[in-house]
Residue, then its C-alpha position, 0 to 999 in steps of 0.5 A: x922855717x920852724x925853730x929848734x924852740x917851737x919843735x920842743x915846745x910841739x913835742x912837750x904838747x904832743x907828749x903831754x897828751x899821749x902821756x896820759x890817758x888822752x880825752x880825744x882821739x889821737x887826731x886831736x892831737x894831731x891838730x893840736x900838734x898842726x896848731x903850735x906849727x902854724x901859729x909859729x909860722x904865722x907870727x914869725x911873719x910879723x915878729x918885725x926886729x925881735x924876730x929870732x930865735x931866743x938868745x940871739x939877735x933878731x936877724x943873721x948880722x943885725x945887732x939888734x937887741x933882743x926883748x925880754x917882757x915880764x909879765x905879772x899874773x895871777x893866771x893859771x901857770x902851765x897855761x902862761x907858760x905854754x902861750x909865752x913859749x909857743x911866743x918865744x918859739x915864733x919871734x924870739x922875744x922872751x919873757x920874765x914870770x911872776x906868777x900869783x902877782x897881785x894888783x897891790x903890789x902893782x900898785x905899790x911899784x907904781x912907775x918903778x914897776x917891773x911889768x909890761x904885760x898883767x894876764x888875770x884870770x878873772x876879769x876884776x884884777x885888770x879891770x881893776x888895773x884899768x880903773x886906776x889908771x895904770x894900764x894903756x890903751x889896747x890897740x883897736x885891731x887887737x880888741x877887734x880881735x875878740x868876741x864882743x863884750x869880753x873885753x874893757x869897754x873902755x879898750x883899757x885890757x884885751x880878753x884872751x881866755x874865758x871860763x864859765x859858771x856851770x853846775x856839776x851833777x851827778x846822774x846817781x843822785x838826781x836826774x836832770x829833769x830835776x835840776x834847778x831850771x836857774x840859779x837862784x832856784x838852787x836855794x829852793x827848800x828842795x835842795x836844801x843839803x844837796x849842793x856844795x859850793x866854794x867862796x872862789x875868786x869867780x864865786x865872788x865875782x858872781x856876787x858883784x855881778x849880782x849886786x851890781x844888777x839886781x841890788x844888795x836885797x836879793x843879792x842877801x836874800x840869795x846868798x843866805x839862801x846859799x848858805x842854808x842849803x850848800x856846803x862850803x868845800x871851800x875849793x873848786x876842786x873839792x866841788x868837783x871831786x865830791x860831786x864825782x864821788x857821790x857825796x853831793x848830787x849838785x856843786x856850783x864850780x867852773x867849767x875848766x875844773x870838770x874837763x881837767x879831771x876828765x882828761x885825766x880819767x881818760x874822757x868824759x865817758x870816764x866820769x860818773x858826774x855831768x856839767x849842766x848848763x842853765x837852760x836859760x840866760x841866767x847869772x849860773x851861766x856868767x862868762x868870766x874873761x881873763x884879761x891882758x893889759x900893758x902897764x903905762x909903767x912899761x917900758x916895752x910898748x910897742x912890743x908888749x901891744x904886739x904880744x896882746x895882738x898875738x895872744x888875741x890872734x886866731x892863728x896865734x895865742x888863742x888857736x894854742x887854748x882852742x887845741x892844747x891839752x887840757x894841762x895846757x890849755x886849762x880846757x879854757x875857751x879860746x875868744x876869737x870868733x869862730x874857735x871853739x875849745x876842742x875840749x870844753x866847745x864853743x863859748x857862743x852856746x853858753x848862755x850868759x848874760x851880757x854885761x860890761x866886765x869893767x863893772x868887776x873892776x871893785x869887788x869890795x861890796x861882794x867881799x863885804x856882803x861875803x864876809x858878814x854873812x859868814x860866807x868867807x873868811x875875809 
């Protein structure tokens, strides 16, 4: 039987999407609305002893305490707090938030840390985590749950989300036939003065990847090039925002950005400006996860494993990201195979390259390189 919790966390959804100009058609929030009912009734199944609704114990006569986890992040709020609700509505088991939590203070907590559970929004603070051995092992199931490569390869932190790198354009101000056929084509004299671009969390994982994969020269060479001919709106949402109003042709962003400010405005027809995808497999495309790991320091394992393995379920966490509104979901992609974002699409048809997001785990290179090429404040 569906909770009196999972029905308010169905009509604040359902009431999100009709309360703004919807991106989709109503149908859409019909499915959204199906979703949050059956990933309740399909957690609720196996919820074990903290089954139940919130505040109460597990089951009508046990005395069973009930869980509370608290989870670190530095994800995105209103997407947390919609995947701990939908959670809580299913099983019962609640949730303490730090939101802009940081791997240095998990660090400095050490053993006496509070947390069980970490969600990054890029794949650098959890890998991070993972390389100073402060995270247990996921659970084989759950990692079997993702896409492959999204994950550690070391099984240290479960994907459970993911954006991408993309180039916003606008069609007033250049064609797409005209558009950089990659990445690197960007700094290209041609474009000189056409571009903005922001010194972001993803922006400096790009540069560690491009480190990491093609070494400290080319990596310069780009990035000076970047400098020359970009302007520094310092935010992606500035990128964004100027490229819809016309005062860039091109800006390098995330993809979820765009497709917020659509739902906004009523759709994507509702915009002047395009996303591009790089043609080609290319670093402009790169695949960023947000991971989840379990603090060793926890003392909830089992039930914090349990939440990774929900979170990383089709008919859990991620059918929640593939059909919530934008203020919900973030228009961010779900990572089970076969699920696609009823916003942004289906991951598998960007074209990113593959490699091991362990590799983010230390970003000081790229903070480095940033900062003495006068690219970021530091």
């Amino acid at each position: 039987m569906t909770s009196t919790r999972t029905v308010s966390l169905l009509t604040r959804l359902v009431g999100r999407a009709r309360g703004r100009q919807p991106l989709v058609a109503r149908a859409t929030v019909a499915v959204a609305s199906t979703s949050v009912l059956a990933l309740a009734a399909g957690c609720g199944a196996d919820a074990g002893p903290t089954a139940g609704a919130a505040g109460s114990s597990a089951s009508s006569g046990s005395n069973a305490p009930q869980t509370t986890l608290t989870v670190y992040t530095d994800q995105h709020a209103d997407l947390i707090e919609g995947l701990t609700k939908a959670y809580t509505a299913a099983t019962g088991v609640t949730f303490n938030l730090q939101n802009d939590a940081t791997v240095g203070q998990i660090q400095a907590e050490g053993s006496a840390s509070k947390a069980d559970v970490f969600l990054s929004e890029d794949p650098g603070p959890v890998a991070q985590l993972g390389a100073a051995g402060l995270l247990s092992p996921v659970d084989p199931a759950t990692l079997a749950q993702v896409r492959p490569g999204l994950s550690s390869g070391k099984g240290l932190w479960v994907a459970y989300a993911a954006r991408t790198r993309v180039l916003y354009y606008n069609p007033t101000k250049i064609a797409e036939s005209a558009l950089p056929k990659t990445l690197a084509d960007i700094t290209a004299p041609r474009y000189k003065g056409m571009f903005a671009w922001a010194p972001s969390g993803a922006f400096v994982a790009t540069t560690q990847y491009l480190l990491n994969t093609q070494g400290e020269a080319a990596t310069t060479s780009f990035l000076e090039g970047v400098k020359a001919n970009g302007i520094n709106e310092q935010k992606n949402g500035n990128v964004r925002d100027t490229v819809e109003a016309g005062k860039h042709a091109m800006g390098l962003s995330n993809h979820y950005y765009w497709w917020v400010l659509a739902s906004q405005k009523g759709g994507p027809d509702q915009l002047t400006s395009k996303i591009y995808h790089f043609p080609s497999t290319d670093p402009g495309n790169l695949i960023l996860s947000s991971g989840a790991g379990v603090l060793k320091s926890s003392q909830n394992q089992p039930a914090a494993q349990k939440f990774l393995t929900w979170l990383t379920a089709k008919d859990g966490g991620q059918k929640l990201i593939a059909d919530a509104p934008a203020d919900v979901s973030e228009a961010q992609y779900p990572v089970a195979p076969g699920l696609a974002s009823s916003l942004s699409g289906d991951l598998s048809a960007v074209k990113s390259p593959t490699f091991d997001m362990d590799s983010l785990a230390d970003s000081q290179q790229a903070e480095n390189l940033l900062k003495q090429l006068g690219l970021s404040k530091g």
